[in-house]
GUDRENNU-133024 format. One record per residue (C-alpha): residue number from 0; residue in one letter; z, x, y. Coordinates in nm, 4 decimals. Example, Ala and Ser with C-alpha at 12.3 -4.5 7.8 and 13.67 -1.06 7.14 Angstrom:
<site><n>0</n><res>a</res><Z>0.7800</Z><X>1.2300</X><Y>-0.4500</Y></site>
<site><n>1</n><res>s</res><Z>0.7140</Z><X>1.3670</X><Y>-0.1060</Y></site>
END
This chain:
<site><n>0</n><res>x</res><Z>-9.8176</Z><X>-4.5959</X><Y>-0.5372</Y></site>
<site><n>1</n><res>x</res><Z>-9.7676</Z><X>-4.3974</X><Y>-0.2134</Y></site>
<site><n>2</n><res>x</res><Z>-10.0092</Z><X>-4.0904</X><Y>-0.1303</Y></site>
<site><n>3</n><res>x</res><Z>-9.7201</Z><X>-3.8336</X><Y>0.0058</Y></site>
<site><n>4</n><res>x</res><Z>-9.8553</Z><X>-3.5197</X><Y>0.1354</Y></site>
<site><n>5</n><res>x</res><Z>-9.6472</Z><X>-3.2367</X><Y>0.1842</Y></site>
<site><n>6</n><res>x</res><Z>-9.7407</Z><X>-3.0187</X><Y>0.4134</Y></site>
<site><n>7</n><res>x</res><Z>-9.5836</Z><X>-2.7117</X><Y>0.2348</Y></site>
<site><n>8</n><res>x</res><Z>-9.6725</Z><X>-2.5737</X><Y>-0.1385</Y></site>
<site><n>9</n><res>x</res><Z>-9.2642</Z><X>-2.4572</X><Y>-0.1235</Y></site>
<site><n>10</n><res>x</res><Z>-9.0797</Z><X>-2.6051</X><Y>-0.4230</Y></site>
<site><n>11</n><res>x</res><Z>-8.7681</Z><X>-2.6675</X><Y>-0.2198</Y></site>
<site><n>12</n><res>x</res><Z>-8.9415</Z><X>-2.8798</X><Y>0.0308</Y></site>
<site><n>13</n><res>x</res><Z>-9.1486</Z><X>-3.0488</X><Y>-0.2553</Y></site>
<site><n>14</n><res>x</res><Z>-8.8272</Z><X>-3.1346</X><Y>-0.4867</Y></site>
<site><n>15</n><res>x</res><Z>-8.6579</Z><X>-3.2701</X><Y>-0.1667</Y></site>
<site><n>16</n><res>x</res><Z>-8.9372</Z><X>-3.4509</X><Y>-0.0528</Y></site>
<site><n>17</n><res>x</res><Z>-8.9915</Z><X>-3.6114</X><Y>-0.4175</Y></site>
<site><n>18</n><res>x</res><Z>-8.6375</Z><X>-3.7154</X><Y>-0.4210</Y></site>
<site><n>19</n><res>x</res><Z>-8.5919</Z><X>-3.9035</X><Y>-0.1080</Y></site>
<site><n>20</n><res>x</res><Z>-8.9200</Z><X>-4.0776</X><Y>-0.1445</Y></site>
<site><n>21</n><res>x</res><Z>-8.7972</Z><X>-4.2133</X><Y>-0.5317</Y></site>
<site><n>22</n><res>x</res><Z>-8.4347</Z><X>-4.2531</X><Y>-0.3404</Y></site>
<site><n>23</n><res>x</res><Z>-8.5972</Z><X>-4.5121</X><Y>-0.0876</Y></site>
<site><n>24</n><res>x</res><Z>-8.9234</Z><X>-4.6443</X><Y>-0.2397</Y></site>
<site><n>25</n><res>x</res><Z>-8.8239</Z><X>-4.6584</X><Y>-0.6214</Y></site>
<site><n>26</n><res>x</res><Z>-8.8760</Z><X>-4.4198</X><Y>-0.8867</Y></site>
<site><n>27</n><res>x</res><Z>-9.2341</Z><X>-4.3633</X><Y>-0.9715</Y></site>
<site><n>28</n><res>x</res><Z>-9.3344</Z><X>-4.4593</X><Y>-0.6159</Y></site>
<site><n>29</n><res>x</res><Z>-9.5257</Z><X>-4.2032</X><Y>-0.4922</Y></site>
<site><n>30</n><res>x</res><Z>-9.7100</Z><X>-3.9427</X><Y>-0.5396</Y></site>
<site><n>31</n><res>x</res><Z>-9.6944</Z><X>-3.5724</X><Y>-0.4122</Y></site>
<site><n>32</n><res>x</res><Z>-9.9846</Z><X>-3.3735</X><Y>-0.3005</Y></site>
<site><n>33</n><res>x</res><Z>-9.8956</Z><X>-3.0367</X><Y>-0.1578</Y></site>
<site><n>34</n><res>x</res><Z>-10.0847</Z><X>-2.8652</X><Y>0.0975</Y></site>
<site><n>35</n><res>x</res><Z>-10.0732</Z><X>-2.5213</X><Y>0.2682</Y></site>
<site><n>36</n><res>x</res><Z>-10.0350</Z><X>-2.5537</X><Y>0.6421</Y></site>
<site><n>37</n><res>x</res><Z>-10.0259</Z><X>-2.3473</X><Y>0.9347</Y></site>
<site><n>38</n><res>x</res><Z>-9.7572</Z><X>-2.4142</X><Y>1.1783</Y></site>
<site><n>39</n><res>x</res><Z>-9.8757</Z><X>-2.2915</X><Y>1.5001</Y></site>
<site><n>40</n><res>x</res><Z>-9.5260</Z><X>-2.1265</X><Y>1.5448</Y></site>
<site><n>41</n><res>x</res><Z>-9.4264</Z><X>-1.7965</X><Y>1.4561</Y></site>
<site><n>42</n><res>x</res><Z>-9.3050</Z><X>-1.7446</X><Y>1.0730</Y></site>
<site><n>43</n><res>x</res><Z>-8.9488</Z><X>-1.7334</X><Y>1.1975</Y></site>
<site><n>44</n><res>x</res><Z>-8.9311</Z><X>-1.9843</X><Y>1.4545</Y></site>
<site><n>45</n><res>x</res><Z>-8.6175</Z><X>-2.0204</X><Y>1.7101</Y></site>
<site><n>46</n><res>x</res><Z>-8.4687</Z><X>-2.2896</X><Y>1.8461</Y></site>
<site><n>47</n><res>x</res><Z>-8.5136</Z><X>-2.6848</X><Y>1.8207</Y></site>
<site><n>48</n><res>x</res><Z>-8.8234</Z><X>-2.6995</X><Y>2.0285</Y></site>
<site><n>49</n><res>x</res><Z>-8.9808</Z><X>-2.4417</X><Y>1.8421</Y></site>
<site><n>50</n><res>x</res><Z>-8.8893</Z><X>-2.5397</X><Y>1.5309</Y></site>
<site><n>51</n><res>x</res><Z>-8.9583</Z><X>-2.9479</X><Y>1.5743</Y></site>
<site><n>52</n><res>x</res><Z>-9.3388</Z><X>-2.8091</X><Y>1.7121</Y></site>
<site><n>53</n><res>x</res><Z>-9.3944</Z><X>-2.6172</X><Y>1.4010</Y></site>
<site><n>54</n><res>x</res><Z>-9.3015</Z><X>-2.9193</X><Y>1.1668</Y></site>
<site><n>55</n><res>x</res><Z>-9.5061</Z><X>-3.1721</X><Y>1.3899</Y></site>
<site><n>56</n><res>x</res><Z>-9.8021</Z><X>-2.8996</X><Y>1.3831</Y></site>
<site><n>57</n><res>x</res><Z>-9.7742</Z><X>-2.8871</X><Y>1.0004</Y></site>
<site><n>58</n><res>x</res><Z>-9.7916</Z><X>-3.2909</X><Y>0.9881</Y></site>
<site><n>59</n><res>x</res><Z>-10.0898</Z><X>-3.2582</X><Y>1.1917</Y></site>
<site><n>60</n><res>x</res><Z>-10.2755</Z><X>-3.0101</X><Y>0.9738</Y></site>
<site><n>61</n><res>x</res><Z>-10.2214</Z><X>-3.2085</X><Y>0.6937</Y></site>
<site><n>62</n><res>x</res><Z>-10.3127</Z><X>-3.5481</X><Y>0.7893</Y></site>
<site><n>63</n><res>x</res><Z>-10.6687</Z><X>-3.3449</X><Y>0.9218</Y></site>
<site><n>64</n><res>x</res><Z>-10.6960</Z><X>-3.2176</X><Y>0.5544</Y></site>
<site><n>65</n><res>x</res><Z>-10.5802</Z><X>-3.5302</X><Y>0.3959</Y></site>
<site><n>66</n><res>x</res><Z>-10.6704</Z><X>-3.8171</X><Y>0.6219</Y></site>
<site><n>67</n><res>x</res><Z>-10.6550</Z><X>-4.1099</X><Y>0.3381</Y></site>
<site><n>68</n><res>x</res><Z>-10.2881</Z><X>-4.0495</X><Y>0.2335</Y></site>
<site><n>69</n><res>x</res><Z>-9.9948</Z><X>-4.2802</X><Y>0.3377</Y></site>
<site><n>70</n><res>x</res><Z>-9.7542</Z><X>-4.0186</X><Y>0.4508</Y></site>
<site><n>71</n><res>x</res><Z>-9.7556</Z><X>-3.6759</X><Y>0.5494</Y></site>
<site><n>72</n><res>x</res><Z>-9.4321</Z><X>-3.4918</X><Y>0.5655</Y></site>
<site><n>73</n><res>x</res><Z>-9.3197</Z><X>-3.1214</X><Y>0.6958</Y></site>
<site><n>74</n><res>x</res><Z>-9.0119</Z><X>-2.9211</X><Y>0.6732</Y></site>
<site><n>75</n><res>x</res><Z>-9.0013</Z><X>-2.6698</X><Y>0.9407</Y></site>
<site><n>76</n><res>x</res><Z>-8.6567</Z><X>-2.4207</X><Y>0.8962</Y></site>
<site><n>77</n><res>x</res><Z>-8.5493</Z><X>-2.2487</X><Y>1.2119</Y></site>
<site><n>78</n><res>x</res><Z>-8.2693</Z><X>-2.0415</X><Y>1.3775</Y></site>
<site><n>79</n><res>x</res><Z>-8.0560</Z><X>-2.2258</X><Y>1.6255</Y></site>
<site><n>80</n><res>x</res><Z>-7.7671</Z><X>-2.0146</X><Y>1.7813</Y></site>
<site><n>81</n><res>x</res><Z>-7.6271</Z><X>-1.8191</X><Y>1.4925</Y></site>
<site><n>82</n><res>x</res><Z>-7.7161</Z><X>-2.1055</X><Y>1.2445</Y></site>
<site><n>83</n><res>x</res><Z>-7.9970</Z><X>-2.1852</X><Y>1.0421</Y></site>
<site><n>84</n><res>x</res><Z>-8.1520</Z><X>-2.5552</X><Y>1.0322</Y></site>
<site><n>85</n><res>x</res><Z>-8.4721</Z><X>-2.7417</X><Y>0.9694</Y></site>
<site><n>86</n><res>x</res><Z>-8.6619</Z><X>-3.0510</X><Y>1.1223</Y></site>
<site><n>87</n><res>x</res><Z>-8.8326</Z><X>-3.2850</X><Y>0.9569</Y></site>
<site><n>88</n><res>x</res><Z>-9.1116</Z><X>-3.4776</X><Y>1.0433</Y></site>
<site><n>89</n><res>x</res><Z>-9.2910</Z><X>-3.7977</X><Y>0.8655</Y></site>
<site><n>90</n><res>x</res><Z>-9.5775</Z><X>-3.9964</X><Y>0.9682</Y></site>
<site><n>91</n><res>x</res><Z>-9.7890</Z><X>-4.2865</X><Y>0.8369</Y></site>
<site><n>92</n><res>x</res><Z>-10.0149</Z><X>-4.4371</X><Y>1.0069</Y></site>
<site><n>93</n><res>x</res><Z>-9.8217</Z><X>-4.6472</X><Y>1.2055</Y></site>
<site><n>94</n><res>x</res><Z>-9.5660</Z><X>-4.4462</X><Y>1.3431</Y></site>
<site><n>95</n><res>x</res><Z>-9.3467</Z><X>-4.1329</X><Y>1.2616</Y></site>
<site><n>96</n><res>x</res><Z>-8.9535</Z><X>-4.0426</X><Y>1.1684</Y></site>
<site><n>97</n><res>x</res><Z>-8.7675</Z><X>-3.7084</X><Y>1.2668</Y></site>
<site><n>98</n><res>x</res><Z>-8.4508</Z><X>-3.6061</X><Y>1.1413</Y></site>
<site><n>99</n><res>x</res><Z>-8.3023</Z><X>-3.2648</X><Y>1.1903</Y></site>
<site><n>100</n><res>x</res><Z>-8.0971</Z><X>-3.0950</X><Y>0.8746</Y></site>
<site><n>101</n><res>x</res><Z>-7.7331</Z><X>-2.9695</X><Y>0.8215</Y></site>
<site><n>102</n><res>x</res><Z>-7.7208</Z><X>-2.6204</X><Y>1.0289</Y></site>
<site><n>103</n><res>x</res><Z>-7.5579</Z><X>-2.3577</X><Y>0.8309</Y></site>
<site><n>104</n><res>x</res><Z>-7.3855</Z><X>-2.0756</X><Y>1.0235</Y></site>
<site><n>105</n><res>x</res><Z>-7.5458</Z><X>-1.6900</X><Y>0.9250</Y></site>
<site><n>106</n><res>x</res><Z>-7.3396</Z><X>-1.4123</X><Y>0.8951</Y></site>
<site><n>107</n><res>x</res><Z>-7.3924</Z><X>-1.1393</X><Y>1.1703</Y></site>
<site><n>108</n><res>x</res><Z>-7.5747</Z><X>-0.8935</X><Y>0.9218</Y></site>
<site><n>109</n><res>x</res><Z>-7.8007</Z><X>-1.1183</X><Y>0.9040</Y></site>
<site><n>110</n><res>x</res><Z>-7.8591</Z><X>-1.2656</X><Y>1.1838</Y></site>
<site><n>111</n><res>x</res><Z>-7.9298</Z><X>-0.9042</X><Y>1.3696</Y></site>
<site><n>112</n><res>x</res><Z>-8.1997</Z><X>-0.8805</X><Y>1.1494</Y></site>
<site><n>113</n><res>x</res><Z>-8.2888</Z><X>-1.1936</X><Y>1.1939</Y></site>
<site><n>114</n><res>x</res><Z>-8.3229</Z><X>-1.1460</X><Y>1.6024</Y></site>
<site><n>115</n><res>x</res><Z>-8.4836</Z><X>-0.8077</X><Y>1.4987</Y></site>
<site><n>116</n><res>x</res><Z>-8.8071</Z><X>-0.9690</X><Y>1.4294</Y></site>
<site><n>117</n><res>x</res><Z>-8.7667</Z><X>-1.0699</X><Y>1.0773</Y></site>
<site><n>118</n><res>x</res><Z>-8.7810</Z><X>-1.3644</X><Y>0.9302</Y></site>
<site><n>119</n><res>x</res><Z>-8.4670</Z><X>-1.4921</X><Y>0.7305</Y></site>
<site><n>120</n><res>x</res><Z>-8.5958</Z><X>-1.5625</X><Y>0.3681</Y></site>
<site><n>121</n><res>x</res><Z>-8.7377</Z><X>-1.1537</X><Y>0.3189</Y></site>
<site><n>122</n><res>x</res><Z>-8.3557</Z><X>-1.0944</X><Y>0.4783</Y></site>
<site><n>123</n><res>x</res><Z>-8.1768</Z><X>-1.2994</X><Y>0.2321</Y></site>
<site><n>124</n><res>x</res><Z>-8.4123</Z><X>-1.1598</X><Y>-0.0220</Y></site>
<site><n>125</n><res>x</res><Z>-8.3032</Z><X>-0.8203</X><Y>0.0465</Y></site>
<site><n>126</n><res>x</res><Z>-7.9476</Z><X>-0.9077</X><Y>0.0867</Y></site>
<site><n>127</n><res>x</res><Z>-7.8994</Z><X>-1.1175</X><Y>-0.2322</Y></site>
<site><n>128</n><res>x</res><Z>-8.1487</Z><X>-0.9241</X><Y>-0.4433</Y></site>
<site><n>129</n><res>x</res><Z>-8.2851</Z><X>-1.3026</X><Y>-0.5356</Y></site>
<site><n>130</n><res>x</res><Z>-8.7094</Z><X>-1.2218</X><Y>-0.5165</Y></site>
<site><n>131</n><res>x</res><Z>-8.8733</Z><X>-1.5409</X><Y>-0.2964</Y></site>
<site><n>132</n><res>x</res><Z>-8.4851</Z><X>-1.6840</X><Y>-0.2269</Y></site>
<site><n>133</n><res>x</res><Z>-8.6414</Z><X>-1.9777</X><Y>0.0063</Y></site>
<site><n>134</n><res>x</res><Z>-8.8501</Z><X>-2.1186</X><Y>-0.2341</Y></site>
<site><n>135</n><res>x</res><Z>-8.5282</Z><X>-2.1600</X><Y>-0.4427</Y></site>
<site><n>136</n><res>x</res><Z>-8.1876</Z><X>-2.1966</X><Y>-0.2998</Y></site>
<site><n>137</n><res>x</res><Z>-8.2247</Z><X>-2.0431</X><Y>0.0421</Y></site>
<site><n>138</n><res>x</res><Z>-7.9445</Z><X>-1.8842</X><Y>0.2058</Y></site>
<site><n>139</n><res>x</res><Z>-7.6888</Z><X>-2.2571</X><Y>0.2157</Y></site>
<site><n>140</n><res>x</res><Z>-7.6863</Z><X>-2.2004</X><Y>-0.1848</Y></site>
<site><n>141</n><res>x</res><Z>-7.5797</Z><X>-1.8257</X><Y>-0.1404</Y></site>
<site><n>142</n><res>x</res><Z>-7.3284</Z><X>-1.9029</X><Y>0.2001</Y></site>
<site><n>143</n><res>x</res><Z>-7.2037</Z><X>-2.2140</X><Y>0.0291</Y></site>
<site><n>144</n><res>x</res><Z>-7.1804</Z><X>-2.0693</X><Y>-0.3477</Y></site>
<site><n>145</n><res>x</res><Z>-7.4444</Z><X>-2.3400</X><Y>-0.4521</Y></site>
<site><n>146</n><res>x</res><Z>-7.2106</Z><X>-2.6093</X><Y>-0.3582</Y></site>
<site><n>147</n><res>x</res><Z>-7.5512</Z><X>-2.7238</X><Y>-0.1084</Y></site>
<site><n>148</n><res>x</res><Z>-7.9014</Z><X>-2.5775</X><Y>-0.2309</Y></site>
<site><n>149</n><res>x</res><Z>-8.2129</Z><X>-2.6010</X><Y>0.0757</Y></site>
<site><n>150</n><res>x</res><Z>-8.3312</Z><X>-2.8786</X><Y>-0.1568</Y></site>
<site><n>151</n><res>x</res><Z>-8.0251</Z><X>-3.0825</X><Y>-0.1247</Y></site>
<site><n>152</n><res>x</res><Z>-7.9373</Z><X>-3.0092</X><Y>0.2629</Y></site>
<site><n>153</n><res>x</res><Z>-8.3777</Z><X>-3.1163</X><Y>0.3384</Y></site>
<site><n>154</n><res>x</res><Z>-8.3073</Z><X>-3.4204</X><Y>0.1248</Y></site>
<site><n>155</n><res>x</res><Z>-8.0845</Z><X>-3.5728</X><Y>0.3587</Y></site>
<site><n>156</n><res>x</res><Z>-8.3106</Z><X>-3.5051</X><Y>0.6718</Y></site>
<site><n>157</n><res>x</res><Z>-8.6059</Z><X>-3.6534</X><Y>0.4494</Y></site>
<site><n>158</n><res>x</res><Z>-8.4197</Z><X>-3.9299</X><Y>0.4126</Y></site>
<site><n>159</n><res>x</res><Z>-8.3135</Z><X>-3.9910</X><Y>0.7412</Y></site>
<site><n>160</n><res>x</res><Z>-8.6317</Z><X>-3.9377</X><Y>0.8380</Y></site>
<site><n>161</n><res>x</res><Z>-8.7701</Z><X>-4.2314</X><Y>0.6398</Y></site>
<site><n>162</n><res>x</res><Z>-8.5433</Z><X>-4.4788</X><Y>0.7984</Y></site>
<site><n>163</n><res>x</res><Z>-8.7999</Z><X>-4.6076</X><Y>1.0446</Y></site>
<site><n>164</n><res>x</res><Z>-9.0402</Z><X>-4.6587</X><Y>0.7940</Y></site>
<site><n>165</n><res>x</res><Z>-8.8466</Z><X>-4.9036</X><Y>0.6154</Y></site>
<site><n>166</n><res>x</res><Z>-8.6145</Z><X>-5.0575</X><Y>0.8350</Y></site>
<site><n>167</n><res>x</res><Z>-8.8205</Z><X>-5.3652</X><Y>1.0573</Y></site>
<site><n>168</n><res>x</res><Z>-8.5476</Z><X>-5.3158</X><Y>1.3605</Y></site>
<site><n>169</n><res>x</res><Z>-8.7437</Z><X>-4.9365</X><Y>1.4083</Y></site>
<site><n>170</n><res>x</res><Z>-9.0685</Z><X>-5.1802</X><Y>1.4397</Y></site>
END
């Protein structure tokens, strides 16, 4: 059984995380052990750069708290432009896998708060009315009327993430 550890205690990145690991490795495959991280970047990080450093920080955190696992995995969501995106970063031992997410276009209400100095989730919160929105569906379930959840759209970068680790032509 794998040793995943998540470098985030948020739900949505867990449940993703879970998922594509089972989706890959088989169900029952791994297990998840959650970790609070610091990112090194600021709580609302902007742009690609910014946002791929605060996911590799978190990786790096939690391999130095959790050194005998076999993976170590980070979500890091970000504002690109006037969309809203994440990066995700895997490592083993051996080697690591980056994938960047689906970017969802934000609304201009919210994006001048945004680029006021707050961070989106307390926005959306206060928009939508929905208490701790990006530890559930995140803005894509409210923009996309939960057509895509922020668990569903990280899934995919999870798993694209994972392809070098089981693909031999990444090796």
């Amino acid at each position: 059984m794998h040793h995943v550890v998540s470098a985030t205690t948020n739900p949505a990145k867990i449940q993703a995380i879970l998922q594509a690991f089972e989706e890959i490795y088989g169900e029952g495959s791994c297990h998840i052990e959650a970790v609070a991280v610091e990112s090194g970047v600021p709580e609302q990080p902007f742009g690609s750069d910014e946002t791929r450093e605060g996911a590799r920080n978190r990786v790096g955190h939690a391999r130095t708290l959790r050194p005998q696992a076999d993976f170590w995995v980070a979500i890091e969501a970000g504002i690109d432009g006037d969309a809203t995106f994440s990066w995700v970063v895997i490592e083993s031992r051996e080697q690591r896998g980056e994938a960047r997410s689906a970017t969802l276009p934000l609304p201009a209400v919210i994006l001048d708060s945004v680029r006021a100095g707050e961070a989106l989730g307390p926005v959306m919160s206060r928009y939508t009315g929905i208490d701790e929105i990006g530890r559930k569906e995140g803005a894509i379930g409210v923009f996309t009327a939960g057509a895509l959840t922020r668990a569903s759209v990280y899934h995919q970068a999870v798993i694209l993430a994972l392809s070098p680790f089981h693909n031999a032509i990444y090796r």
